[in-house]
C-alpha positions as CSV (number, residue, x, y, z in Angstrom):
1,X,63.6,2.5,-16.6
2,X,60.3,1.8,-18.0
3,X,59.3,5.3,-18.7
4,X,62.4,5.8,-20.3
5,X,62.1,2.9,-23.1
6,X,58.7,3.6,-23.5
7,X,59.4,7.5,-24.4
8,X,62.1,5.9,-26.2
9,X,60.3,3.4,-28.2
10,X,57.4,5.8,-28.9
11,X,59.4,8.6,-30.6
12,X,61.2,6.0,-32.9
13,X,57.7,4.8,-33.9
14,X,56.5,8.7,-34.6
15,X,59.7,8.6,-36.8
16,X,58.7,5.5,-38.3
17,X,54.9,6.4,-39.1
18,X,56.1,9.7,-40.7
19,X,58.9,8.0,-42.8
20,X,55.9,5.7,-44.6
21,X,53.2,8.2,-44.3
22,X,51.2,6.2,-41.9
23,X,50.5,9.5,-40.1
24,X,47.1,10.1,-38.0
25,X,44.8,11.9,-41.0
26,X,44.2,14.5,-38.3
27,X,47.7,15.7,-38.5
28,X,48.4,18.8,-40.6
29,X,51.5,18.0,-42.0
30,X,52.4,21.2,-44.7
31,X,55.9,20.9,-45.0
32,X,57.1,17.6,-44.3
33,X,60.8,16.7,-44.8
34,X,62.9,14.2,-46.3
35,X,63.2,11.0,-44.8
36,X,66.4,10.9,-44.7
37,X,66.5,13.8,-42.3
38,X,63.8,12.9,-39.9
39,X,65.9,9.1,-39.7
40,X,68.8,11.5,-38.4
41,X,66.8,13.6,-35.9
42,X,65.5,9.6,-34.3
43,X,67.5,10.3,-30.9
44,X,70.4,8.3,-30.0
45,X,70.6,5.8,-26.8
46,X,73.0,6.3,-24.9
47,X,75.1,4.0,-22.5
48,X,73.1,5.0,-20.0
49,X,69.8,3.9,-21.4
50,X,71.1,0.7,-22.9
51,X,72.4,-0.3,-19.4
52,X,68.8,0.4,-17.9
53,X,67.2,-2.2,-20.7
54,X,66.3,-5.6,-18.8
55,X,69.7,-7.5,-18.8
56,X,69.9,-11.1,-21.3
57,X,68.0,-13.4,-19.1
58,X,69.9,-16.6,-17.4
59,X,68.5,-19.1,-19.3
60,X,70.2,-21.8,-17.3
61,X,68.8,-20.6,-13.4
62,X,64.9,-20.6,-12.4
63,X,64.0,-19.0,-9.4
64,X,60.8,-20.6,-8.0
65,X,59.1,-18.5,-5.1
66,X,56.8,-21.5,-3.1
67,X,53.7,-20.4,-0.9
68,X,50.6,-22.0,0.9
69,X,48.5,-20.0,-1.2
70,X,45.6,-18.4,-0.4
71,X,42.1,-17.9,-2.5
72,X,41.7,-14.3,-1.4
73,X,42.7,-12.8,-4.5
74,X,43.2,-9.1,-3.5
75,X,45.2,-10.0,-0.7
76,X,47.4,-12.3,-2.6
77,X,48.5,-10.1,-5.5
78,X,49.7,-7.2,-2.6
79,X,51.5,-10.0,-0.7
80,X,52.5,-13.0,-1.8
81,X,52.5,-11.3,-5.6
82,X,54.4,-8.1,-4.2
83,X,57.1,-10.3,-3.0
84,X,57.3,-12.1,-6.0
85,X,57.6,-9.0,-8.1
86,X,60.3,-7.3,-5.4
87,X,62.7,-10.8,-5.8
88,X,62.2,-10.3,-9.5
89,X,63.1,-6.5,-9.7
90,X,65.7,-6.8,-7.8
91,X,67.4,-9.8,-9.8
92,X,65.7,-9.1,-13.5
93,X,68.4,-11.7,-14.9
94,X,66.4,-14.6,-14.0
95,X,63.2,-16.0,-14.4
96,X,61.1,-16.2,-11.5
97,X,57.6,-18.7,-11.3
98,X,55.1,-19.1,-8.7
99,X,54.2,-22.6,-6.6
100,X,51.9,-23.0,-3.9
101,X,51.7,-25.8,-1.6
102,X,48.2,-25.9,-0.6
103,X,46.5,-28.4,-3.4
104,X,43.2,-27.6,-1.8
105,X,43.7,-23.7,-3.0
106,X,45.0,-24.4,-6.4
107,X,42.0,-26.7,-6.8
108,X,39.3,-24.0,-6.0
109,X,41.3,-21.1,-8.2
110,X,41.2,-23.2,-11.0
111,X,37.4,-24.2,-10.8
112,X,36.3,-21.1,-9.6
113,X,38.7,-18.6,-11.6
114,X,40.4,-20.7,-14.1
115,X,43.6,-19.8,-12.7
116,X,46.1,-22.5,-12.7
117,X,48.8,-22.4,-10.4
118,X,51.7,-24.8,-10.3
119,X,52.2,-27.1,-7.3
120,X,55.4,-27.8,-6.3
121,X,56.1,-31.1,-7.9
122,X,54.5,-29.4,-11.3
123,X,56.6,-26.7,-11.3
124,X,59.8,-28.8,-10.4
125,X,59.1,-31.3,-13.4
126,X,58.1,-28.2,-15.7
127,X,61.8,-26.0,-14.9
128,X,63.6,-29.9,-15.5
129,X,61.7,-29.8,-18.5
130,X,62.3,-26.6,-19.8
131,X,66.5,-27.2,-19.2
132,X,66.8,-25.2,-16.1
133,X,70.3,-26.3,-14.3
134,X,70.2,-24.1,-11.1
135,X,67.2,-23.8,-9.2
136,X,66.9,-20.9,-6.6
137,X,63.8,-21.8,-4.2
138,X,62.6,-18.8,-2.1
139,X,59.4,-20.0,0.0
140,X,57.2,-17.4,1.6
141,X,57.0,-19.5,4.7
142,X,56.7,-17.3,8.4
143,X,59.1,-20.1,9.7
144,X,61.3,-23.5,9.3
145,X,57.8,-25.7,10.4
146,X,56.4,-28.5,8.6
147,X,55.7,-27.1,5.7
148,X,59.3,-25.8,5.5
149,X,60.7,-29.2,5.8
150,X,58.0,-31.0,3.3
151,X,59.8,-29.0,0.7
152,X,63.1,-29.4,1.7
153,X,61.9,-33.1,1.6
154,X,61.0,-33.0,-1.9
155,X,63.4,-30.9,-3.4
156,X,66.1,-33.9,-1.9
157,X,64.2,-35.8,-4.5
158,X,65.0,-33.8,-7.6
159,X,68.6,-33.2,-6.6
160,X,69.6,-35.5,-9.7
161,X,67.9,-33.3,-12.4
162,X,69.2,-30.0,-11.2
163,X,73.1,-29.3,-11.1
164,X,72.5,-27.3,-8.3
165,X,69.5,-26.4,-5.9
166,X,69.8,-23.8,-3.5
167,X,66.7,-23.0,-1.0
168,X,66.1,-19.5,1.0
169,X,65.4,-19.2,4.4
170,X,61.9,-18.4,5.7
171,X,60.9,-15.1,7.1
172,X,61.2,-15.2,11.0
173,X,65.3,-17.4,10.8
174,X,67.8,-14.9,12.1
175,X,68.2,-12.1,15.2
176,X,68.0,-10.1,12.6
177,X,65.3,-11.1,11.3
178,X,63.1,-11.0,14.2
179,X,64.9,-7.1,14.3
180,X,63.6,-6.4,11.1
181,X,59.9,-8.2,11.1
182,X,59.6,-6.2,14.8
183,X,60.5,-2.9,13.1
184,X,58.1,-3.8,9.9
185,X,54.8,-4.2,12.1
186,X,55.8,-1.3,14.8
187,X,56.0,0.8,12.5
188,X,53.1,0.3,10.8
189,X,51.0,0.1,13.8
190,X,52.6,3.1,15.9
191,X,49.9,5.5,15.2
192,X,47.6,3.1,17.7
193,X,50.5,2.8,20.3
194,X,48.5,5.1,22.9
195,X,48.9,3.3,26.3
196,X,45.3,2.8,25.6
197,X,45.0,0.2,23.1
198,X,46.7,-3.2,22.6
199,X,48.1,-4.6,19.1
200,X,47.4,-8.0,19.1
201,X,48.9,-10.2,16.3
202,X,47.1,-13.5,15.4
203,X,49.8,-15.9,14.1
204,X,48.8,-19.6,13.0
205,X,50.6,-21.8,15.2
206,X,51.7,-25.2,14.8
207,X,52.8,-28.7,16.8
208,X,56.1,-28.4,15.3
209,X,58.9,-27.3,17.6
210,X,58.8,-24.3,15.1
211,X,55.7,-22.7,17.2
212,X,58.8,-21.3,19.7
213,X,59.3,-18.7,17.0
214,X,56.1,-16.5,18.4
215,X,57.3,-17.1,22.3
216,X,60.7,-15.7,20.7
217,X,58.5,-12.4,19.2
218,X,56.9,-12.0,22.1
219,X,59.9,-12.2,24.5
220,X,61.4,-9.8,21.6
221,X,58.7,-7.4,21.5
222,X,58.6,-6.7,25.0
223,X,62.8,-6.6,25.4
224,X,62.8,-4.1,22.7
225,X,60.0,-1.9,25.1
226,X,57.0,-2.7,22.7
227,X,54.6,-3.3,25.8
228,X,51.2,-2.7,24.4
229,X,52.0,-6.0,21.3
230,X,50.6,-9.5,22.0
231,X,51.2,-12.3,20.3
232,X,48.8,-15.3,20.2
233,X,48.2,-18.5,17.6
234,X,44.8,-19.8,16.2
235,X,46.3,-23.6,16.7
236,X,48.7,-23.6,19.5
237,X,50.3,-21.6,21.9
238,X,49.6,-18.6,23.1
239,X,46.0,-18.7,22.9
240,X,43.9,-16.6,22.5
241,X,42.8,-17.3,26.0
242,X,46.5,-16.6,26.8
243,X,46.1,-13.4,25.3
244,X,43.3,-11.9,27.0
245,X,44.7,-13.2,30.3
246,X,47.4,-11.0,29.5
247,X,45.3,-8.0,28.5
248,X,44.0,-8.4,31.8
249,X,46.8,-8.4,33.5
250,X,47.9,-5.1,31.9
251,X,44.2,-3.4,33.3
252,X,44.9,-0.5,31.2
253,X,43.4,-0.9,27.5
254,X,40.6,-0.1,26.3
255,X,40.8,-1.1,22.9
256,X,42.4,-3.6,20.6
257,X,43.7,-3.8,17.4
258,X,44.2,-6.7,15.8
259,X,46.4,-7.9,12.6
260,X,47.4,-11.4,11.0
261,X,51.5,-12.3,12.0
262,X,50.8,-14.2,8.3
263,X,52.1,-13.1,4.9
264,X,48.7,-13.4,3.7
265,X,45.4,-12.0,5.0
266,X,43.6,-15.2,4.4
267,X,40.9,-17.5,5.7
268,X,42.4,-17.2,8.8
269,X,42.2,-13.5,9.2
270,X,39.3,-12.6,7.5
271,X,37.2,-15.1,9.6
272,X,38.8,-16.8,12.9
273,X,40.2,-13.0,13.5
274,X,37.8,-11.0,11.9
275,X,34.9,-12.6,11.6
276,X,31.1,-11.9,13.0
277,X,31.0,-16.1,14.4
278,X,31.0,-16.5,18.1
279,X,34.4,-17.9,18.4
280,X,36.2,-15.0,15.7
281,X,38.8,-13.3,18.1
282,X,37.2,-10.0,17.7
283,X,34.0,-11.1,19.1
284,X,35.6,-13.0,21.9
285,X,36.9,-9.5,22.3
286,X,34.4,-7.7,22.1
287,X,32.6,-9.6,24.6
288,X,35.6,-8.5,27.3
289,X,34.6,-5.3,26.7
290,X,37.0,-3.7,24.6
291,X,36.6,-1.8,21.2
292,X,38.3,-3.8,18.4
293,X,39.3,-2.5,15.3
294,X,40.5,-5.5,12.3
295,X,43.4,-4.5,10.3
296,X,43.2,-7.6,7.4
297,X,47.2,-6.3,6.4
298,X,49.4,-9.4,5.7
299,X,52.8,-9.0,6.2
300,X,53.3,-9.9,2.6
301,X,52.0,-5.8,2.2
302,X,55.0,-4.1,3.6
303,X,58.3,-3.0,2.3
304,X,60.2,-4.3,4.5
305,X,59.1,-7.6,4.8
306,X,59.7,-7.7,1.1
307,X,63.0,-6.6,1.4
308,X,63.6,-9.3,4.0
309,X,62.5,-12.2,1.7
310,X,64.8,-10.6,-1.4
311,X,67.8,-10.6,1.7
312,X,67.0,-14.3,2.2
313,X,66.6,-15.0,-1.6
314,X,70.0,-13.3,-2.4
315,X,71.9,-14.9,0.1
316,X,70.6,-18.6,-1.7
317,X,71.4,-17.3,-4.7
318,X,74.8,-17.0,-3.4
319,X,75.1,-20.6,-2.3
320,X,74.4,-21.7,-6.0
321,X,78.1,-22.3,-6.5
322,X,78.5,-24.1,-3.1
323,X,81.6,-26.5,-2.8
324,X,80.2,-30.4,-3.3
325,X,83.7,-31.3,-0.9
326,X,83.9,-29.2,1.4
327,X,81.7,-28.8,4.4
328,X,82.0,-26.7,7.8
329,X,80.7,-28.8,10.9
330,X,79.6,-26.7,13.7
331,X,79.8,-28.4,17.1
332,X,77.5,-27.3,20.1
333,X,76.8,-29.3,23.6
334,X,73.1,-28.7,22.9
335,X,69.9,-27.5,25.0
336,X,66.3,-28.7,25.0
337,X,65.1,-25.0,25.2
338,X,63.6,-24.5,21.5
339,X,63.2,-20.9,21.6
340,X,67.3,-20.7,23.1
341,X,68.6,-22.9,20.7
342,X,67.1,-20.7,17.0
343,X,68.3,-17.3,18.4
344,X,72.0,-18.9,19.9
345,X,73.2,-21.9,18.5
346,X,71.2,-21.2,15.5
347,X,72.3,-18.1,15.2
348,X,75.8,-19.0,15.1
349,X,75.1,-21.6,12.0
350,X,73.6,-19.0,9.9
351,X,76.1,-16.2,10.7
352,X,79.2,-18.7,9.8
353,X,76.8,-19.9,6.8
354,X,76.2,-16.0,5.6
355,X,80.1,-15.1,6.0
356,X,81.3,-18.5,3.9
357,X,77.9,-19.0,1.7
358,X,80.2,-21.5,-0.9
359,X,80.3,-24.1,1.8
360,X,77.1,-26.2,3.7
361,X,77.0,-25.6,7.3
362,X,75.9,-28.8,9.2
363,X,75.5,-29.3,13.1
364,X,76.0,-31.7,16.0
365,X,75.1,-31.7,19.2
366,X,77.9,-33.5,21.7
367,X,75.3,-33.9,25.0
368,X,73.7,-37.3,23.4
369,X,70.8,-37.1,26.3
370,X,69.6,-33.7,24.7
371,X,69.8,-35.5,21.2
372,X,67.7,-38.2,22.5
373,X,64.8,-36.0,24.4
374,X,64.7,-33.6,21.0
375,X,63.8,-36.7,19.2
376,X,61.3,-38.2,21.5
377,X,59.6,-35.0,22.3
378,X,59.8,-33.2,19.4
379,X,61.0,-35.7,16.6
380,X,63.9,-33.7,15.8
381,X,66.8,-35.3,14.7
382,X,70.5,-33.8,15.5
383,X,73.3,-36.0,14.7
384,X,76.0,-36.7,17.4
385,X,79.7,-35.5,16.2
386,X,79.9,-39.5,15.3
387,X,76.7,-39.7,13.4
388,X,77.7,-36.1,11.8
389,X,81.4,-37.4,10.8
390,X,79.8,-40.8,9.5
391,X,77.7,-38.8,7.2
392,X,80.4,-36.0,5.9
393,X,82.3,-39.2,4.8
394,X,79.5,-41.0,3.0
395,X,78.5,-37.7,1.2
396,X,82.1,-37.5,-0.3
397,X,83.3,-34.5,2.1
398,X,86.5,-34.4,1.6
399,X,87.6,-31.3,3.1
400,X,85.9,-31.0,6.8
401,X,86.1,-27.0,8.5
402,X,84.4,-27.8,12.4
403,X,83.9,-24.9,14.8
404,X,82.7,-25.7,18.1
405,X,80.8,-23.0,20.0
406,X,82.2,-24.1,23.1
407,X,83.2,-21.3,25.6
408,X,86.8,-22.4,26.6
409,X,89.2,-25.4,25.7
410,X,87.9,-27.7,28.4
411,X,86.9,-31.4,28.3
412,X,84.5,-31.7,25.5
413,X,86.7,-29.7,23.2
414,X,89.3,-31.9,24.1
415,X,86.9,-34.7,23.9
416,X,86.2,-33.6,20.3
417,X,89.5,-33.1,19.1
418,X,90.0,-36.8,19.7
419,X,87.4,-37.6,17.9
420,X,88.4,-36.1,15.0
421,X,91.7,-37.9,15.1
422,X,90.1,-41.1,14.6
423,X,88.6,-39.7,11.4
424,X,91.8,-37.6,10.2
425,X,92.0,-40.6,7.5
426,X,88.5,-40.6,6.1
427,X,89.7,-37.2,5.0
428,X,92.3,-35.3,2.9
429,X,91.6,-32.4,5.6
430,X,89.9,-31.5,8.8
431,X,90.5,-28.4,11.0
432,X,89.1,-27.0,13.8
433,X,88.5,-23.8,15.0
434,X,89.2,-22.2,18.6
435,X,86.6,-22.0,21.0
436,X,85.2,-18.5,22.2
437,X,87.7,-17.8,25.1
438,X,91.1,-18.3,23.4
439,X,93.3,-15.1,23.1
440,X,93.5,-12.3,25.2
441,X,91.6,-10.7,22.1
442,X,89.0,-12.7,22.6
443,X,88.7,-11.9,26.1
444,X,88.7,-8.2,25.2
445,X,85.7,-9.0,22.5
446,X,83.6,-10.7,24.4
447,X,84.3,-7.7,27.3
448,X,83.0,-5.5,24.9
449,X,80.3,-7.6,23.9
450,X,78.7,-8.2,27.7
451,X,79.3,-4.5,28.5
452,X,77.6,-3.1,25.7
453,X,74.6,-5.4,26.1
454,X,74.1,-4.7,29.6
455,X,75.6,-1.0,30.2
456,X,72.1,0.1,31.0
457,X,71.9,-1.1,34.0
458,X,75.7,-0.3,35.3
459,X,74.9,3.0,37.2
460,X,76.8,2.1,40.1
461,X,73.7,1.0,42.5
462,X,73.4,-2.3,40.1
463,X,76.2,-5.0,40.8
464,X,75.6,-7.0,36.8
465,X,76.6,-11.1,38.0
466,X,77.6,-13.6,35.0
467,X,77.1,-17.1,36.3
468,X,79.4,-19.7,33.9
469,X,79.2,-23.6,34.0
470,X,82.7,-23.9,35.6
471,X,84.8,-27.3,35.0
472,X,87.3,-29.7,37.0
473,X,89.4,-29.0,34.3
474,X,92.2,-26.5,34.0
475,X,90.5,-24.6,32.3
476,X,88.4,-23.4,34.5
477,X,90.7,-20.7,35.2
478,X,88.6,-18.6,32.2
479,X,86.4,-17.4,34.7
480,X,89.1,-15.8,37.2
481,X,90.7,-14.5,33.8
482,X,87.5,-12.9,32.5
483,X,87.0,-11.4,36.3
484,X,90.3,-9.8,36.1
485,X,90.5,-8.7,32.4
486,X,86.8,-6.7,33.4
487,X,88.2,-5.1,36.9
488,X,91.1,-4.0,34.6
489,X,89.3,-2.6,32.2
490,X,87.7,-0.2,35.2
491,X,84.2,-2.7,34.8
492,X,84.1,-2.9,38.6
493,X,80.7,-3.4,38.8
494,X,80.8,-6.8,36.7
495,X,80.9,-10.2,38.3
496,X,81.6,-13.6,37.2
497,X,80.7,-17.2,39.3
498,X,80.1,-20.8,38.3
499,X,77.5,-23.0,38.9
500,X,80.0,-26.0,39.5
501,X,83.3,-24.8,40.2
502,X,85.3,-21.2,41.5
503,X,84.7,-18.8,41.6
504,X,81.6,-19.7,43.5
505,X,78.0,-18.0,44.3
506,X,79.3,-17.7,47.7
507,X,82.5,-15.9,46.5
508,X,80.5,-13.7,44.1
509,X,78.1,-12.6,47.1
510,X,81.2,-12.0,49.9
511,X,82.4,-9.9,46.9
512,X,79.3,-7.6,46.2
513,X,79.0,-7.4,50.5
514,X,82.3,-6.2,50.7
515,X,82.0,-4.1,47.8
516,X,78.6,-2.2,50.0
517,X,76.8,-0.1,47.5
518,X,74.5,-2.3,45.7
519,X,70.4,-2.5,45.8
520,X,70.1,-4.6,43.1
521,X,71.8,-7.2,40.9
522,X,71.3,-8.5,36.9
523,X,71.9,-12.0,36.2
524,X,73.1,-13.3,33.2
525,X,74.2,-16.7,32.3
526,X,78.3,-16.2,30.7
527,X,77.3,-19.3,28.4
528,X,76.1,-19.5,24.6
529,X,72.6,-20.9,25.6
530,X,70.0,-19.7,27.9
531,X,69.5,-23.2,28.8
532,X,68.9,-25.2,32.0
533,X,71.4,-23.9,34.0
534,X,69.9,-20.3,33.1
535,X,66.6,-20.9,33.3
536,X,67.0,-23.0,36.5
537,X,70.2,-22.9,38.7
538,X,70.4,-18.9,37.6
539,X,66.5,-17.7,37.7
540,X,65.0,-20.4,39.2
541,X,61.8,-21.0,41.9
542,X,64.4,-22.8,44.3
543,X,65.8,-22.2,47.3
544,X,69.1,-22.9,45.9
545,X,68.8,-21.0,42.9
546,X,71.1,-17.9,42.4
547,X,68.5,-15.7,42.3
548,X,66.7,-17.0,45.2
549,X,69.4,-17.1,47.5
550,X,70.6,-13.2,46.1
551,X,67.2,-12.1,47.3
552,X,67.7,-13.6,50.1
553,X,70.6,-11.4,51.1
554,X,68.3,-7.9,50.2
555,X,69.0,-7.8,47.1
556,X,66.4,-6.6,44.3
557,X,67.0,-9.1,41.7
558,X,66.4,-9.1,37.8
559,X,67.1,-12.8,35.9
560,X,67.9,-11.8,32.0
561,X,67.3,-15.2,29.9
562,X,69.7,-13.8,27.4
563,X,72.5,-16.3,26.1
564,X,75.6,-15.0,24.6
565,X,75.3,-16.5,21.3
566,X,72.4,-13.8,20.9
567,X,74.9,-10.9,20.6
568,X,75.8,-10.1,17.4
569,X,79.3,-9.5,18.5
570,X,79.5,-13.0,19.7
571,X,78.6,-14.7,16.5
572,X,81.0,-12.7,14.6
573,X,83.6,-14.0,17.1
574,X,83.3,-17.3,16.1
575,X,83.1,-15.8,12.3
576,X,86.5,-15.3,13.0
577,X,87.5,-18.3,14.4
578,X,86.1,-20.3,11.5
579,X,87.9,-17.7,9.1
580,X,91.2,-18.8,10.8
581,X,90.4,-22.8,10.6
582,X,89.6,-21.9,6.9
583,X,93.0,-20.0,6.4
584,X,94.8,-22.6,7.7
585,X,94.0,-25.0,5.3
């Protein structure tokens, strides 16, 4: 477009300079013609070219992209400045400005380079001051940690001189995401993917519950068959100690390559990576005797990392126009496992927030003894559906969508839908959405769903065993009804038990005896979150554990942590389901 306009631009002014005789005195110019003529050769612009000219700008949205900041210069314009050029390329209409969050940084750019960089509070009382309405906030941030929150925190505070504010998600959010940062940095690094050489990426780490987000890569990495990339943290977990440990353990690498897991090559990557002290990572390294090569590429440099950030920018963009009335409340029992909960429950929330982006998604938690260890352990604060509905009704919802992510209609769905009779009056509408297992097209769905996940290890040696939570309650009877729906559908290899009801572990073990052809079984929990249950009762060190006691019987056992609210086919389920509650209104 650019090329265009200038050629554009620059044969109008030849035109021009010839029509008044301003002419370079080193042209000949024997013959020259009327002026009228040369105005009628001036070329026309067509459609075409006048659609391609940078559109009127929005004078009424500001799109403010927030960063740490860094004082490395080079590295900042190819990262942090690339992404700030992709979001404004791709949406030209608005104005976009820069804020960091790290005072210390804009302090040393401006005394050292004269560069002045707004903070975040300048640059919110600069767009109130200029007569901005809507306020698009895309931060740069790897992940929802502290610094995510501060500036959720203070942008709560200048919700009265904005009509609307809408914030982006941070890089590493979605299963998606983690899809699409995994395929960014393989990619870039495959040419050292030898068998020979680990890529080990240095993240920052922090105390927030947050730091599960590089356990998550890892466990990602390795699921998607990348077994030569390491993940590690300069302030938390893994270490760098970790790390090596894992090298070791490996026995087959003789070098390393290491690269920041940051947007920015930085401080951190350039010294505590990269650096010649004793304690750098590639001299602690280097002293285990492997060749290390230092690749100072923040993420911030790659295409697709860009696009990911315009994704998550576009997708706030869309919420501009969100309803101030209505609200969708999704429902979950809860788990304590941090790294479960982002890639299933949270999953869930940001797939229902994507499909319906004009309405706030909230959560609640029902089990009120996870609530309470999340907040002593971690200081994170989930409402109960009580505290949840208390605060839809003080915030003037008056329309309330909730969809639990429950598996079946059992006793804390029921439990809920009382609830929500005792608050039918604080509201001119509520409705609720089904749980997972309702029709016998949800059945088939979530069939599909299982299968497809796990069809790489049904080759007819491999007996693949779902273990459910199981209920007192009637229905209970999901499990016998999932069993028979997958024998129908010629699954035969596919088992379901329960941890606390029928069909038992017992039943599911007579069954794979009498069946006679199986070395080795997959277990998989048939519940949203790779919780307790999963982690413990299904994969567990105890003699009572599933896994344990399938050994046991000669059985080679594998224990797959994954929970179902990880499949994309899953989330979309309850897409639907929240679609329905939303028609029905």
């Amino acid at each position: 477009m650019k090329n265009k306009m200038t050629a554009l631009l620059a044969s109008l002014l030849v035109l021009a300079l010839g029509a008044t005789g301003c002419q370079s005195s080193t042209q000949t110019n024997t013959d020259p013609e009327p002026a009228e003529e040369t105005a009628m050769e001036a070329p026309e612009v067509s459609a075409e070219e006048l659609e391609e000219k940078d559109p009127v700008q929005d004078k009424d949205t500001l799109v403010l992209v927030v960063s740490f900041g860094t004082s490395y210069n080079d590295s900042r314009d190819i990262t942090i400045g690339a992404i700030e050029e992709a979001i404004a390329e791709a949406h030209p209409e608005y104005e976009t400005r820069r804020a960091f969050t790290a005072q210390i940084i804009i302090d040393k750019l401006a005394e050292r380079d004269g560069l002045e960089i707004d903070n975040v509070t300048d640059a919110l009382d600069r767009a109130a001051a200029d007569g901005f309405q809507n306020l698009v906030v895309q931060p740069t941030h790897l992940m929802d940690g502290l610094e995510y929150h501060d500036l959720i925190n203070e942008l709560e505070e200048y919700e009265d001189n904005f009509t609307n504010i809408s914030v982006g998600k941070p890089l590493l959010t979605s299963n998606e995401d983690y899809a699409g940062v995994i395929e960014a940095i393989t990619g870039a690094t495959k040419e050292y993917d030898d068998g020979e050489t680990a890529m080990v990426f240095m993240g920052h780490g922090t105390e927030a519950v947050s730091n599960e987000v590089y356990h998550i890569m890892q466990n990602k990495l390795e699921a998607s068959g990348y077994e030569n990339y390491y993940i590690g943290t300069v302030e938390a977990e893994p270490t760098l100690e970790d790390v090596m440990e894992a090298l070791k353990e490996h026995g087959g690498y003789k070098r390393v390559v290491l690269e920041p897991l940051m947007v920015v090559a930085g401080d951190h990557a350039n010294n505590d990576m990269a650096g010649d002290e004793e304690d750098s990572w590639k001299t602690a390294l280097k002293a285990e005797g492997y060749e290390v090569e230092c690749l100072l590429k923040g993420l911030g440099e790659l295409e697709e990392i860009q696009k990911l950030y315009v994704e998550h920018f576009e997708k706030a963009i869309e919420k501009l126009g969100q309803s101030k009335d209505t609200a969708i409340l999704a429902v979950s029992f809860g788990t304590s496992y941090n790294d479960s909960r982002d890639i299933t429950i949270g999953a869930i929330e940001n797939s229902i927030a994507d499909a319906f982006p004009t309405y706030p998604v909230r959560r609640a938690f029902t089990a009120q003894i996870i609530i309470d260890k999340l907040a002593e352990r971690d200081g994170l604060e989930i409402d109960n559906v009580t505290q949840a509905l208390d605060r839809a009704v003080a915030d003037g919802i008056r329309t309330l969508i909730v969809q639990p992510t429950h598996l079946m209609n059992g006793l804390e769905y029921a439990d809920l839908v009382k609830e929500l009779d005792e608050y039918r009056s604080d509201f001119d509408q509520i409705v609720l959405g089904e749980p997972l297992l309702t029709s016998d097209a949800d059945y088939e769905a979530v069939i599909q769903a299982i299968t497809e996940d796990t069809k790489a290890y049904d080759d007819g040696e491999t007996a693949i065993v779902y273990m459910g939570h199981g209920t007192e309650a009637e229905s209970n009877q999901v499990y016998g009804n999932m069993q028979e729906k997958l024998t129908a559908a010629g699954y035969t290899n596919y088992y379901v038990g329960t941890v606390e009801a029928e069909p038992t572990l017992e039943d599911v073990i007579k069954a794979l005896k009498e069946a006679g052809t199986y070395k080795k079984v997959v277990l998989q929990p048939l519940m949203v979150v790779a919780g307790d249950h999963a982690n413990n009762d299904m994969a567990g060190e105890e003699e009572d554990s599933w896994r344990i006691a399938l050994e046991a019987e000669g059985f080679e056992v594998e224990s797959r942590l994954t929970g179902l609210g990880e499949l994309a086919a899953i989330r979309e389920l309850y897409v639907k389901h929240t679609q329905a509650a939303i028609d029905s209104l």
